[in-house]
C-alpha positions as CSV (number, residue, x, y, z in Angstrom):
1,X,0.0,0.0,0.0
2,X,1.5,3.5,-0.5
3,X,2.0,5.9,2.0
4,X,-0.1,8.2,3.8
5,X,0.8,12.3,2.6
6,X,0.4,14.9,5.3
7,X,-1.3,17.6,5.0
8,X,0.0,20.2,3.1
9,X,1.6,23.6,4.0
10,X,0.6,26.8,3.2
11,X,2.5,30.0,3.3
12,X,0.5,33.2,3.2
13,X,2.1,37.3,3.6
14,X,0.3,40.0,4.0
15,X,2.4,42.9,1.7
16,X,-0.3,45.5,1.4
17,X,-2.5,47.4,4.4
18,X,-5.9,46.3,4.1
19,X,-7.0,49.9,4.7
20,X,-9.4,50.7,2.0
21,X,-10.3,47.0,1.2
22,X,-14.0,46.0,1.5
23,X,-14.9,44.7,4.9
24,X,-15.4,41.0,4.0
25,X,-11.4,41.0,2.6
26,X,-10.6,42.8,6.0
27,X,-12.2,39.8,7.7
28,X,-10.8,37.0,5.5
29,X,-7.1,39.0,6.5
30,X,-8.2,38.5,10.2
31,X,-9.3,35.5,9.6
32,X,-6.0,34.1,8.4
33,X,-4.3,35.6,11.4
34,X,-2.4,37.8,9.6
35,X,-2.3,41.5,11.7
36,X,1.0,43.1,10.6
37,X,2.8,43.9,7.3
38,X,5.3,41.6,5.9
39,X,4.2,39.1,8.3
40,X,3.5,35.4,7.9
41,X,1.4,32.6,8.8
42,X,1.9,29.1,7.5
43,X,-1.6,27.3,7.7
């Protein structure tokens, strides 16, 4: 039988302010866990 895979990794930056972005893209930035520029989460 072949092997079991994990899960795979995703890295995600934030690069631009979400200042002037509608709220729901706010939310999904929030939502991701990103809060400051140039930082990033790997989900």
């Amino acid at each position: 039988m072949p092997k079991k895979k994990g899960a795979k990794i995703i890295r995600v930056k934030l690069v631009r302010s979400p200042i002037g972005y509608t709220e729901s893209q706010k939310r999904t930035v929030e939502a991701l866990g990103l809060r400051k520029l140039n930082q990033v989460v790997e989900k």
